[in-house]
N, C-alpha and C positions, 0 to 999 in steps of 0.2 A: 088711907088704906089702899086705894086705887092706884096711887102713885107708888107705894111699895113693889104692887103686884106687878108693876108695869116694870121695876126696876128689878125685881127677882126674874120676869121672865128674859129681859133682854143680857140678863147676869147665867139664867140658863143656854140662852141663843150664844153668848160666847164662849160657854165653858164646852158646848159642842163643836164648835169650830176650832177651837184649838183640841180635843178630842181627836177631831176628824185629822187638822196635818198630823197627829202622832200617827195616826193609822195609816194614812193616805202614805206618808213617807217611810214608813215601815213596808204596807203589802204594796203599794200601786190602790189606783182608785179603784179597778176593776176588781178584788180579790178581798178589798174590806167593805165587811157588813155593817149596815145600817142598826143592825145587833151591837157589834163589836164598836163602834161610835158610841152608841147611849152606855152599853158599859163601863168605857172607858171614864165618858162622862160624870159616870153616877147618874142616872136619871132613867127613865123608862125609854122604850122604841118607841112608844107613846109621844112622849117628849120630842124625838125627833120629827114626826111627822107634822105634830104643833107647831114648827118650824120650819120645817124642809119637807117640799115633795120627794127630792129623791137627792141620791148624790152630788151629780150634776147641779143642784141646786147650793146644795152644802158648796160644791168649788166653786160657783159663783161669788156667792157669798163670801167664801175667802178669798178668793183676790180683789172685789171691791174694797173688802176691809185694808187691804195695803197697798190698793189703787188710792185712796179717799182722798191721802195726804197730797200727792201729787193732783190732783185734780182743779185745787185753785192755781196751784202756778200753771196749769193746761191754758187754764183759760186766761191770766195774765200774759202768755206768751203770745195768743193768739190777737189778742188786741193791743199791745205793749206798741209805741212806734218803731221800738226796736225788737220786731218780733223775732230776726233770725237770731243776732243774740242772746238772745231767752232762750229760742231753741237751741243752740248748743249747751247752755247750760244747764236745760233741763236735762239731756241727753246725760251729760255728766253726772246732773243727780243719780240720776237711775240706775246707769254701772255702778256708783260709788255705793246706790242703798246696797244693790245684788251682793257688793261685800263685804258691807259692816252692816247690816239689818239682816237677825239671822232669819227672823220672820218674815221678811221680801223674798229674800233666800229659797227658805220651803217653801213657800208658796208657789214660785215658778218654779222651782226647780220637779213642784208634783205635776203643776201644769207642761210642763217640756216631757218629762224623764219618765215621770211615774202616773201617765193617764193615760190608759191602750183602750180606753171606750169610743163610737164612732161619734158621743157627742163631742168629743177634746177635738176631734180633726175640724167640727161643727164652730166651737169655741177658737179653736186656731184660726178659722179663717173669719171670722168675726171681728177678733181684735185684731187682723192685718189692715184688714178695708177701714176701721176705726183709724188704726195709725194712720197709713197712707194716706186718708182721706184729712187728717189732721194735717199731719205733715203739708200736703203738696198746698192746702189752703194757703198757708203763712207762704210758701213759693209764689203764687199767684199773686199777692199783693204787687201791684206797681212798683212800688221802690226793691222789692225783692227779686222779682222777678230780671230787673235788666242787673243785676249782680251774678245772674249765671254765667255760666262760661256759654259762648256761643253755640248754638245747635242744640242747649240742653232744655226741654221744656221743664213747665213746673211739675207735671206729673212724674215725668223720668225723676226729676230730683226726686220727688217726695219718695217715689220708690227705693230709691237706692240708699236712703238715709233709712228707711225702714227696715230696706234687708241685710244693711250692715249691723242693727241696732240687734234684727232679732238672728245673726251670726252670732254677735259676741254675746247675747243671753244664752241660747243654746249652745255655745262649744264651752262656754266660761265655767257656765253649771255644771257641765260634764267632767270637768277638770279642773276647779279651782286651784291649785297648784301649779297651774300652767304659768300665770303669773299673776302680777298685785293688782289686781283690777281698780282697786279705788284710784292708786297714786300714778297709775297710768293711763286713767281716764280721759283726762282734760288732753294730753295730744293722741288719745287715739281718737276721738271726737274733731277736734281739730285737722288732722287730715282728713279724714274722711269730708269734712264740709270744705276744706280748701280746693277739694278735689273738682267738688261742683259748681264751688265759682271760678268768674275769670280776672285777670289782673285789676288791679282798682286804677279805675283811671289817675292820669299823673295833676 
């Protein structure tokens, strides 16, 4: 019985998150109610509370839930001997989910477009230092590190592979039709890291 109720509430925790992108992507975060969520839901404002302290909490929650998947190859990349190759391909995951995973999709695209609260600029700068910090690590390994191009340290790299990554999220989301993000992934990832290293020795 225990084990139902555990599976009925986590059956309600998702039927409000997906609730919430209908809403979140329809008004903006700021403009839909925590009402208008458990409506959508079916379930009581009750219910939400059960779950979520507040909005903020709710988009949490939804982009972990389509953070999750990427999280083991995170950490494979980071210790892989071949970490920087992991990391370009992880890079290419990511564009490629943004456009054929409609649900990665809305998810950034409420987090970029459609979240004018001061905690999203809170959240925006959270998961930069996340990136960056991620990033420039794999930079700093030994064997990575003397693959820069001369003058470039590991932090400048990690940065600039950050702020190309969250360019092309934010301008892509805005315009999907600009071009085929999936199938031109793999070279726009590719220069951008050719950019940062230097010739391979002969």
């Amino acid at each position: 019985m225990a084990r139902k109720t555990k599976a009925e509430a986590e059956a309600t925790r998702e039927s409000l998150l997906d609730a919430a992108e209908s809403m979140f992507m329809e008004k903006g975060v700021a403009r839909a109610s925590l009402e208008e969520i458990a409506r959508t839901a079916g379930v009581t404002r009750g219910a939400v509370y059960w779950h979520f302290r507040n909005k903020q909490d709710i988009l949490d929650a939804m982009l972990e839930r389509v953070r999750a998947p990427l999280g083991e190859m995170l950490d494979e990349a980071a210790i892989s001997q071949d970490s920087l190759t992991n990391l370009k391909h992880l890079c290419v995951i990511a564009l490629s989910k943004l456009a054929e995973d409609e649900q990665y999709f809305r998810v950034y695209y409420i987090l970029f477009h459609r979240n004018e609260s001061d905690q999203a600029l809170n959240k925006h700068r959270e998961l930069a230092e996340e990136g960056i910090a991620f990033v420039t690590d794999i930079f700093r390994s030994p064997e990575n590190a003397k693959k820069l191009r001369p003058g470039l340290s590991p932090e400048l790299a990690g940065y600039l592979v950050h702020t190309q990554m969250l360019g092309l999220f934010f301008d892509w989301l805005a315009k999907p039709e600009r071009l085929p993000l999936a199938e031109v992934a793999p070279i726009l990832v590719e220069t951008v890291f050719s950019g940062l290293l230097g010739e391979p020795e002969a």
